[in-house]
C-alpha positions as CSV (number, residue, x, y, z in Angstrom):
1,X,47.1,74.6,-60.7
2,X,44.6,75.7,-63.5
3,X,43.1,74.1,-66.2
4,X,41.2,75.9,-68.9
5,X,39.8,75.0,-72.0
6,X,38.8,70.9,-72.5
7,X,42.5,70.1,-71.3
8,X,43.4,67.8,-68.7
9,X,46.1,68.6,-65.8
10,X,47.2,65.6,-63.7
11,X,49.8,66.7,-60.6
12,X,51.2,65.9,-57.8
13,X,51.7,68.4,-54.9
14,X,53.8,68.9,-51.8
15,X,52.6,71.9,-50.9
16,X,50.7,72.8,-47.6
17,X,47.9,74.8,-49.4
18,X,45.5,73.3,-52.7
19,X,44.7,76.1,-54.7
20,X,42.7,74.5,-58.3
21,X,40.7,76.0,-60.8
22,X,39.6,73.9,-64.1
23,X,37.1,75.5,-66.3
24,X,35.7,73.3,-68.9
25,X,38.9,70.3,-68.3
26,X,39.6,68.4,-65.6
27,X,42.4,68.2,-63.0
28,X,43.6,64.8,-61.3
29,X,45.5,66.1,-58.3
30,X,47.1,64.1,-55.2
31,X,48.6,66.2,-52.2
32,X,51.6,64.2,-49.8
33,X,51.6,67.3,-47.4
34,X,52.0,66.6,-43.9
35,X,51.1,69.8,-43.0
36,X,48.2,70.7,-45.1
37,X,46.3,73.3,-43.7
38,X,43.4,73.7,-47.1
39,X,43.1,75.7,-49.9
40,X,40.5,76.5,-52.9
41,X,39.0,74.6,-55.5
42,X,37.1,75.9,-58.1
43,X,35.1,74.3,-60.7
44,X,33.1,75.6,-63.6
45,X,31.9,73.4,-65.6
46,X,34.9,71.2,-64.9
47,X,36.1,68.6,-62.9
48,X,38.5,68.2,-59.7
49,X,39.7,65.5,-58.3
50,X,41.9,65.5,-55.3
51,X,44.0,62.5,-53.3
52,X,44.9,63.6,-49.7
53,X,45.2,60.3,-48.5
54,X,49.1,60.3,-47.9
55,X,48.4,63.8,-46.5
56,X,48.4,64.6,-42.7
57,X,46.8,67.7,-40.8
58,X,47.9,68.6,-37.0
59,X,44.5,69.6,-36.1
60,X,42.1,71.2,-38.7
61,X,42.1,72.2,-42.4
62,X,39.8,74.4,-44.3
63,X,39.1,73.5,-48.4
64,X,36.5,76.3,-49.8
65,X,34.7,75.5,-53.0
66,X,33.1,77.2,-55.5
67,X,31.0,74.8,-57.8
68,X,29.2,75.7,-60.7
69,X,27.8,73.1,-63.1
70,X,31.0,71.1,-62.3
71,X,32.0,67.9,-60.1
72,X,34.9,67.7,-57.6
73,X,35.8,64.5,-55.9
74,X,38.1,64.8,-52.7
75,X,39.5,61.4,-51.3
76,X,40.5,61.8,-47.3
77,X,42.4,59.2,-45.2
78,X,40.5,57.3,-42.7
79,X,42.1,59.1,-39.8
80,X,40.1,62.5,-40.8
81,X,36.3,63.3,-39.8
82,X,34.8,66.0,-42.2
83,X,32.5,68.8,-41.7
84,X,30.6,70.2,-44.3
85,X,29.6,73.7,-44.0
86,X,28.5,74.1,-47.9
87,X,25.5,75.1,-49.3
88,X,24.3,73.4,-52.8
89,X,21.8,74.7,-54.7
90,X,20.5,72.2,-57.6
91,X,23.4,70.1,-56.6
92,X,24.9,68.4,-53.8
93,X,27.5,67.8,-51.5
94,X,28.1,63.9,-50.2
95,X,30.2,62.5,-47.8
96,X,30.9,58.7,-48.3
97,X,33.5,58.7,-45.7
98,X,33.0,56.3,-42.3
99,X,34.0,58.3,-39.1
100,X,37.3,57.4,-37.6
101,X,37.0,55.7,-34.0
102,X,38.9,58.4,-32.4
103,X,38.3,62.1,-34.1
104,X,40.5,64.8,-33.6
105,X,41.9,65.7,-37.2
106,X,39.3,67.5,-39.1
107,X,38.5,68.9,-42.5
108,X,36.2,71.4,-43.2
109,X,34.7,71.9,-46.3
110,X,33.0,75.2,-47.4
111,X,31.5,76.9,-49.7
112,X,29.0,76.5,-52.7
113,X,27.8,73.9,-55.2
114,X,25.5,75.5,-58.1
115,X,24.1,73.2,-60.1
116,X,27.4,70.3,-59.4
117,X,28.4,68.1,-57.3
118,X,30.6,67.4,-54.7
119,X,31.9,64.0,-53.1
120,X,33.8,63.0,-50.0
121,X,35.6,59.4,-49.8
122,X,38.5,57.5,-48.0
């Protein structure tokens, strides 16, 4: 799904990969996968937003970012813990999320965040 040019794309996916760009717009996306395995999200000077709450993992997925001047927003069901492996740079990466009681589904999220920021939430 891309998004170019001050335009707005709302969607919803089924799909077991996420693969966004939106360069100066926005994207609203929500994902119902039950076996989402990741994808890419790129944001330049845009904005990404992405529901995976009715989504399910079996055991790990893998989301790389590349942020630049941009914002992306990624809500996670409660069951999921999160690792973030990213490194901002004038920016940041924040995970709002509480910990589940028992981990074992986990999403990592990689990747860089230049001068943007990135948030996690349930």
């Amino acid at each position: 799904l891309t998004s170019e040019g001050g335009q707005h794309a709302e969607r919803q996916q089924h799909r077991s990969r996420i693969d966004a760009s939106a360069t100066m717009s926005g994207i609203v996306l929500k994902n119902d996968s039950q076996e989402f395995t990741g994808g890419s999200i790129n944001a330049v000077m845009g904005a990404v937003e992405i529901d995976l709450r009715q989504a399910a993992i079996a055991t790990e997925a893998v989301l790389h970012l590349s942020v630049i001047m941009g914002g992306v927003e990624i809500k996670v069901p409660r069951e999921w813990s999160i690792s973030v492996n990213g490194s901002p740079t004038l920016g940041g990466i924040e995970d709002k999320t509480v910990p589940p009681m028992t981990p074992g589904r986990r999403l990592v999220i990689e990747g860089s965040v230049v001068m943007g920021g990135v948030e996690i939430s349930n």
